[in-house]
N, C-alpha and C positions, 0 to 999 in steps of 0.2 A: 456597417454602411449606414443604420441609421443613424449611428451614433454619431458620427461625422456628418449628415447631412444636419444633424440637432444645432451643432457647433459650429458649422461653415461659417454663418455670418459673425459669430464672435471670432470667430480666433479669424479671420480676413480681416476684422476692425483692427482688433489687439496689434495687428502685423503690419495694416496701414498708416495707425496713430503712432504705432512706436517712428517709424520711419520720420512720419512730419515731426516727431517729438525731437531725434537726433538732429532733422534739419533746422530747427526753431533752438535749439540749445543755447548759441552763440547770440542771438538776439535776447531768449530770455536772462541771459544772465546780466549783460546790458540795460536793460530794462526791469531789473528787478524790481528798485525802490521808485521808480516812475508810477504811479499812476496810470498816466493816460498810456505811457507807454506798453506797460504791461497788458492795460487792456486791447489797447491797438493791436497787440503780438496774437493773443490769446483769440481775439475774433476772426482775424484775417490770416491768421492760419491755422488756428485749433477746430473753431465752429466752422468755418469755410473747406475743412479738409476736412470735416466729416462729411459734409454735404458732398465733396465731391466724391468721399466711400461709398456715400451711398449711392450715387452715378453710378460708379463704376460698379457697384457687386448686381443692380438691377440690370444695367447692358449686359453682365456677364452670363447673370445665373436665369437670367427672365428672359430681357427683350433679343437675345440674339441668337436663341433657342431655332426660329422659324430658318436661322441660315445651314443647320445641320440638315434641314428636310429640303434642301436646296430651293429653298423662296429665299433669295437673295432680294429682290425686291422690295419685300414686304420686311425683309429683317431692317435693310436701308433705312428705308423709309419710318420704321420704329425707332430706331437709332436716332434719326431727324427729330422726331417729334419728342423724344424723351430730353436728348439736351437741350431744343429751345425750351420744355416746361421746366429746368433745372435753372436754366438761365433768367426766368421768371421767379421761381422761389429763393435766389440768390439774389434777385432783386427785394423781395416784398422783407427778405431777414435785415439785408441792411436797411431797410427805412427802419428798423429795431435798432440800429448801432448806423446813422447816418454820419458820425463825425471820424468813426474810424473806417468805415465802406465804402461810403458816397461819395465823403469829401475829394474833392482836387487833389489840394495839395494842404499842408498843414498852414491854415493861417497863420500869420504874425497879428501879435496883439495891437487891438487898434483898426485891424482892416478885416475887414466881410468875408465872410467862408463863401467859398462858392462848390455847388454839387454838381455831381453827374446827373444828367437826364435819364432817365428810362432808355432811350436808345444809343447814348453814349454809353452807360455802362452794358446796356443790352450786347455791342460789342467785342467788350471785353472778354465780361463772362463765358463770351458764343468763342472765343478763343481756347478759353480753359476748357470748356465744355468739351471739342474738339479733340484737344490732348488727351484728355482722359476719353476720350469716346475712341483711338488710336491705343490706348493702350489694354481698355476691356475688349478690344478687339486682339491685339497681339493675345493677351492671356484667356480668353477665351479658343482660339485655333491652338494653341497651347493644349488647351485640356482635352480638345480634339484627336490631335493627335496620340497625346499620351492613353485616351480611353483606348483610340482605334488600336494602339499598339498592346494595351493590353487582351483584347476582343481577337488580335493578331493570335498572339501566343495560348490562348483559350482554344483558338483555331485549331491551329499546331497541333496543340494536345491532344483537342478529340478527335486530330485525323490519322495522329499515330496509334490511339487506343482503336482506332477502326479500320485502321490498316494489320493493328496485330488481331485483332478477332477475324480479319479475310486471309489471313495467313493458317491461323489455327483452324479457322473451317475449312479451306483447300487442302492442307497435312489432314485433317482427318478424315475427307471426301476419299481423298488421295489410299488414305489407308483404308477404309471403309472397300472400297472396289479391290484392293489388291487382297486382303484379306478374305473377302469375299470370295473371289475368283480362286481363290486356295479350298476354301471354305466348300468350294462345289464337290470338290473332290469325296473329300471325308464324305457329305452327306450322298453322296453318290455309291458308296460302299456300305452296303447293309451292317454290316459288323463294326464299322466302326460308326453308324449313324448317331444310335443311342448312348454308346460313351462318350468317344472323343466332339463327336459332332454337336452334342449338348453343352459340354463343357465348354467348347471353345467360341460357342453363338452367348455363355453366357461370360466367358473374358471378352472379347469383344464390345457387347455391349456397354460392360463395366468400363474399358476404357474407353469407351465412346463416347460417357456419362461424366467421364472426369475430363476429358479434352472440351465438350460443348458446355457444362453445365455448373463445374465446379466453382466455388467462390476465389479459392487461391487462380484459381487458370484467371480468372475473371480482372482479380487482382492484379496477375503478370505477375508475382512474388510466392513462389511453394515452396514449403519445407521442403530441403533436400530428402530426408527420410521418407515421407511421405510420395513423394516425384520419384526415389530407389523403389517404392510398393508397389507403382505402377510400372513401373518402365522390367520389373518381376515378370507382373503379369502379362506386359508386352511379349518378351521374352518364351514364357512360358505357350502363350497363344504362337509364336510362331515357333516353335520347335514342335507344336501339335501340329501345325496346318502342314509344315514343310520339312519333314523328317528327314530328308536329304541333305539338308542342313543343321543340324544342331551347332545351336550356337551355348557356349558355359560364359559365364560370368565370373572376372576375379576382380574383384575389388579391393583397393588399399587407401588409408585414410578414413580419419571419424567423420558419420553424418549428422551427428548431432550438434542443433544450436545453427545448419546453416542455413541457408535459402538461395533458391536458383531460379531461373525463365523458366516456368514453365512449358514440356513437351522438345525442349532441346533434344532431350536423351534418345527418345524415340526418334526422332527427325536424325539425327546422327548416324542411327544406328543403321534405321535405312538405307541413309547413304553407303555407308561402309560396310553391310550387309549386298546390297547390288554390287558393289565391286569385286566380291569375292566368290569363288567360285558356287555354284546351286546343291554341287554332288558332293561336298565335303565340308567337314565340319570347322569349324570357325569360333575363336578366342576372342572374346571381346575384354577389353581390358580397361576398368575405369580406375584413376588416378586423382583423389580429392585431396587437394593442395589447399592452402590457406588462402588462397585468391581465385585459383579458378580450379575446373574439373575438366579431364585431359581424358577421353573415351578414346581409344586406339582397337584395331582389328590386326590379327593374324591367321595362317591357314593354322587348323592343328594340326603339326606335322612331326615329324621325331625329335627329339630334342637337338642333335645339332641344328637345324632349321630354326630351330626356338632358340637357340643360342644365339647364330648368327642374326635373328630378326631381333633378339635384344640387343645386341650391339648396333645392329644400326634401326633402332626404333624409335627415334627421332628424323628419320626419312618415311618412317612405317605413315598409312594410313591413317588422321588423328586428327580429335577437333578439340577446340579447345571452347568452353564458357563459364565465365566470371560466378564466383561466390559469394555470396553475401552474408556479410555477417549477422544482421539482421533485417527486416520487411522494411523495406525503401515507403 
């Protein structure tokens, strides 16, 4: 950005003068071997278009500054006062080149030049001045927009990254209480206080540390392998808490090399874990495809039950999310 703000006024010159350059082509080539002519061309539109870049880049980048803080008044009124002082130093350059600026019209040889007065050409100039005071205004609401639109989408962004961190902090509130409320049980049982009940206050935590705290969760982009260690340990924490249910894990498909949303797996399993019955055990079945990961639920029941729910396990309970091949 500095580097661009270094360069603004060059490359808006470069970009102004080539344009009077293309416009002036056809007269310079006409006026090549002329003298007065060439110089005629070169003043009143080469030195006169610069003047008026530089009009236009000080209304753009300076004087029209106060209209974005909505003093429209005060930006007017600078407006006003910058192109009558333009219209004044447009005057004082041509008394530098009076025969190609001031002049009327081109004398014929033998009879009196006659000039512009200060207030005659005063309203020319205040014409031009004008024009271009109309167009550092269209191009300055221009860049208005275009900042707002990008200020827009900077928006966007940080209200999707803080809408996914209120989402990860309610899944983890969410499981925090329900695991808890599992959690009372065990430590309510002297026998099992000091084994299971240690153990599963210290899975718990650990995924509690990688849901709030982690860089990858932070990111939105975890290694699938890493996302399979915890979603283990999930696993393993709730087949401690709710022995009623044990749930096994079959997996098919390599996790290496991919990446996924972060905390999907858990939030899935939840789901498809509530649907199924409390008193019996349950199949979870993950599916890692080259585009996305396919987590399904069954009861674990005799294998004709398993037969039939493989044939229709495309109706089965099942989410599906996207794979990445690498961190977005």
């Amino acid at each position: 950005m500095n580097n661009i703000n270094r360069y603004r006024y060059a490359v808006h010159l470069a970009i102004w003068m080539a344009l009077v350059g293309l416009y002036v082509f056809p007269a310079l080539r006409v006026n090549w071997n002329s003298t007065f002519g060439l110089r005629y061309t070169l003043v009143r539109y080469f030195v006169y278009g610069f003047i008026n870049f530089n009009l236009f880049y000080l209304l753009v980048f300076h004087v029209l500054t106060p209209y974005a803080m909505r003093k429209k008044g005060l930006a007017a009124a600078l407006v006003a006062a910058t192109v009558i002082g333009f219209c004044g130093i447009k005057y004082a350059v041509g008394l530098i080149w009076p025969d190609e600026v001031l002049q009327r019209a081109i004398a014929l040889i033998g009879f009196k030049k006659t000039y512009f007065s200060f207030w005659q050409y005063f309203r020319i100039s205040l014409g031009t001045g004008i024009g271009v005071a109309f167009a550092a205004c269209a191009y300055y609401i221009f860049l208005l927009w275009r900042s707002g639109d990008k200020s827009g989408r900077r928006l966007e962004i940080a209200a999707a990254a803080a809408h996914r961190q209120y989402t990860r902090m309610q899944f983890s509130s969410q499981l925090l209480l329900r695991k808890l409320k599992a959690l009372e049980t065990v430590l309510a049982d002297e026998q099992r206080r000091d084994g299971e009940g240690a153990e599963a206050i210290l899975q718990l935590s650990e995924l509690l540390r990688y849901m709030l705290y982690d860089k990858a969760v932070r990111l939105d982009k975890a290694p699938l392998e890493k996302e399979l260690h915890y979603f283990d340990i999930y696993l393993k924490l709730h087949n401690r808490l709710c022995p009623g249910q044990p749930v096994s894990l079959h997996l098919t498909g390599p996790a290496e090399g991919r990446y996924v949303t972060p905390l999907q797996l858990q939030s899935a399993a939840e789901q498809l874990l509530a649907r199924q019955s409390a008193h019996a055990p349950v199949v979870l079945r993950l599916d890692i495809g080259a585009d996305t990961l396919a987590l399904s639920s069954a009861a674990h029941t005799g294998w004709r039950q398993q037969f039939i729910a493989w044939l229709h396990r495309y109706q089965a309970d099942h989410f599906k999310m996207p794979v990445y091949a690498a961190p977005a």
